[in-house]
N, C-alpha and C positions, 0 to 999 in steps of 0.2 A: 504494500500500500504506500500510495507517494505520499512525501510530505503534508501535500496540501491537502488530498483526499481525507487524509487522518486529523487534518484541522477543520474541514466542510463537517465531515461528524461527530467532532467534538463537539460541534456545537449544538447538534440535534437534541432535543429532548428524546426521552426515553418513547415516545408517543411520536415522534413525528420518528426516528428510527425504525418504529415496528411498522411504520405504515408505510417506510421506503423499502422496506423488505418485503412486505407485502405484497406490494406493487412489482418489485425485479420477480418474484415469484410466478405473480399472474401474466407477468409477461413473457418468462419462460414458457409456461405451461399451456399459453394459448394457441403458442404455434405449432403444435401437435401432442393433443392430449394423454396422446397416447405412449409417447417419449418419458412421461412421469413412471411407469413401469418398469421400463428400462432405468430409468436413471435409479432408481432404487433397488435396483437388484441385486447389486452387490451390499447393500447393508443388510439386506430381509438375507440373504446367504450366511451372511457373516452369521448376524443374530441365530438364524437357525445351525448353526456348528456348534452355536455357545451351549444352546439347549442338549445338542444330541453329546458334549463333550461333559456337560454336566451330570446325563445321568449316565454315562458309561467312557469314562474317562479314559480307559485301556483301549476300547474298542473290543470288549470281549462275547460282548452281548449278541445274537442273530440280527442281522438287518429289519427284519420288522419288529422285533421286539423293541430293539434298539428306538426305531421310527417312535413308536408306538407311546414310549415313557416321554420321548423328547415333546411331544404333542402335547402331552398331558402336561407337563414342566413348561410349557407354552402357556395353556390354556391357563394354569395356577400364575401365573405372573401376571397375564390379562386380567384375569381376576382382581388379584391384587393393585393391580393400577386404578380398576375402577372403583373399589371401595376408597384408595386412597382418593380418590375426587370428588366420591361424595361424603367424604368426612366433612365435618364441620373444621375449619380454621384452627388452628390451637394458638392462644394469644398468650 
């Protein structure tokens, strides 16, 4: 980042920040919707190695079994995300 770029957003609020990223966002994604799939595919990969490396860290396990716990260690973390959201606040 240039010097000056890194002074243009020093000065942004935290609100007009999230709304220029917003925006670079929607305008990535407008010129083919369908490039959002691909560009995320290598993280959804990654993430899904963390799961199948969590529950069978040797690689000992059968390939579907193996699948099978990683999904579930999936689904238990989604979970978890969503109670964390709709928790109340802790002040």
């Amino acid at each position: 980042m240039t010097d000056r770029r890194r002074a243009e957003t020093s000065s942004l609020t935290p609100w007009e920040r999230e709304e220029r990223a917003r925006k670079a966002a929607r305008a990535r994604w407008d010129q083919n919707p369908y490039e959002r799939t691909a560009a995320t595919k290598p993280a959804r990969d990654a993430r899904w190695q963390q799961f199948l490396d969590q529950v069978d860290p040797e690689g000992r396990l059968e390939p579907y079994v193996r699948e099978r716990r990683a999904y579930e260690a999936q689904r238990r973390y989604l979970q978890e995300l969503g109670q964390q959201r709709r928790r109340p606040p802790q002040d």
